[in-house]
C-alpha positions in Angstrom: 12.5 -8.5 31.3 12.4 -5.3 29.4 15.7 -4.8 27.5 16.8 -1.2 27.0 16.9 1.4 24.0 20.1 1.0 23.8 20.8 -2.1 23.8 18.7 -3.0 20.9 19.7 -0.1 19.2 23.1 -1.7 18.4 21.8 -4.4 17.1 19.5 -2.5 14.5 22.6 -0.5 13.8 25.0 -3.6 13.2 22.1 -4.7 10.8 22.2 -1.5 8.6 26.1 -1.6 8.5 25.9 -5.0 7.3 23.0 -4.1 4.7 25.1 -1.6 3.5 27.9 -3.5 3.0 26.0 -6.2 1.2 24.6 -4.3 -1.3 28.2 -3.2 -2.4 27.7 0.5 -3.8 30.1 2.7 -3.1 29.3 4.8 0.1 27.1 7.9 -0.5 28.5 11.4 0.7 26.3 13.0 2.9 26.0 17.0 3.7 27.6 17.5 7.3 24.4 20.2 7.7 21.7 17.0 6.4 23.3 15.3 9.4 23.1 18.0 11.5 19.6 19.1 11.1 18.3 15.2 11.4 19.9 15.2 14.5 18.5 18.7 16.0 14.6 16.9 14.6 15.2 13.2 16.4 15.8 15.6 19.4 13.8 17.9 19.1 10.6 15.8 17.2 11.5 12.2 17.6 9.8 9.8 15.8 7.2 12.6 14.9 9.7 15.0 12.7 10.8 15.4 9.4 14.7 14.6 7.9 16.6 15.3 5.1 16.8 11.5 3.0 21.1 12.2 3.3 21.2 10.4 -0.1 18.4 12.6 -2.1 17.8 15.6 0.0 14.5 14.6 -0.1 12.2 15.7 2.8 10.4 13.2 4.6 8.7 11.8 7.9 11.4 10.3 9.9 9.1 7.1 10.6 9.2 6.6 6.3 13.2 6.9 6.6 13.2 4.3 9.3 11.0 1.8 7.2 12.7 2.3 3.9 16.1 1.7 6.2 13.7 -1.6 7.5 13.3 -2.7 3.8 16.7 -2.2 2.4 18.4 -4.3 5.4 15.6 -6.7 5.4 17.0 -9.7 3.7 20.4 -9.3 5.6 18.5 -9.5 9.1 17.1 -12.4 7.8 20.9 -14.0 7.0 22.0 -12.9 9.9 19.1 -13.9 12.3 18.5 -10.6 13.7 15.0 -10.8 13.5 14.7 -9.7 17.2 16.4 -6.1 16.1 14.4 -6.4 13.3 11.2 -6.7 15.0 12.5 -4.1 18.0 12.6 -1.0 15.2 9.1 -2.2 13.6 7.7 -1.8 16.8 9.3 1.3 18.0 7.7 2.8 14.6 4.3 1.1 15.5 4.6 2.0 19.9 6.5 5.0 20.0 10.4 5.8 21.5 10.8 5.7 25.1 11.0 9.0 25.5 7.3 9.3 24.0 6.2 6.8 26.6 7.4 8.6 29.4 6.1 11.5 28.5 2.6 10.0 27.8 2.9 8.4 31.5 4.3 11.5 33.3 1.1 13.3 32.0 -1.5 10.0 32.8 0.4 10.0 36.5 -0.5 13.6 37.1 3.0 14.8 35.8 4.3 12.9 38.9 7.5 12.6 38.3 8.3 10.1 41.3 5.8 7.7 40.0 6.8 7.7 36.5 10.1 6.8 38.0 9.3 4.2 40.1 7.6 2.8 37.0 10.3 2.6 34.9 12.3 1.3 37.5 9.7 -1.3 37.7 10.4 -1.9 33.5 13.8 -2.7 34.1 14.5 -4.8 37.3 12.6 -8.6 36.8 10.9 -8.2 39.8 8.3 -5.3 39.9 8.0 -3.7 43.0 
């Protein structure tokens, strides 16, 4: 059955905490405005935009954040067998978000909007209709 964003999006989160925990350097501060303007590109860009690296201010692809955030928490998934999270944000990098798939379908359906949605309703009840 397909399991939603969010729901695996915990997981991947609980990971990083724990990752940077582990590693047991002090906590970097972070500009309020880096924070800011990675939020407005997620929204705005997704997958596709560029961030501020909070610890740097380096400018960078958002999918080359996300994998050096895959590296550094790597060998914690592994101790704490989260290798389904772990493999859920390698393959959003590889597939695309959600959003970018209904977009993509919304325009291959004719940008019918009632048969994206009874697609995605077919994605997340175990029986399609």
């Amino acid at each position: 059955m397909f399991q939603p964003a969010e729901e695996k999006a915990t997981g991947a989160k609980a990971m990083l905490a724990a990752g940077l925990l582990a590693d047991g350097r002090p906590p970097t501060e972070i500009r309020r405005e880096y924070l800011q303007q990675n939020h407005w590109q997620a929204m705005r860009r997704g997958l596709d935009g560029r961030i501020i690296e909070p610890a740097t201010g380096e400018v960078l692809p958002m999918r080359e954040q996300i994998d050096r955030m895959l590296e550094f928490v790597a060998p914690k998934s592994r101790e704490l067998q989260s290798a389904g999270q772990f493999a859920f944000a390698r393959e959003m990098l590889r597939a695309g978000t959600e959003a970018q798939w209904q977009v993509e379908r919304w325009e291959a359906f004719g940008r019918d909007l009632v048969r994206l949605e009874l697609e995605i309703a077919d994605r997340t009840t175990a029986e399609p209709r």
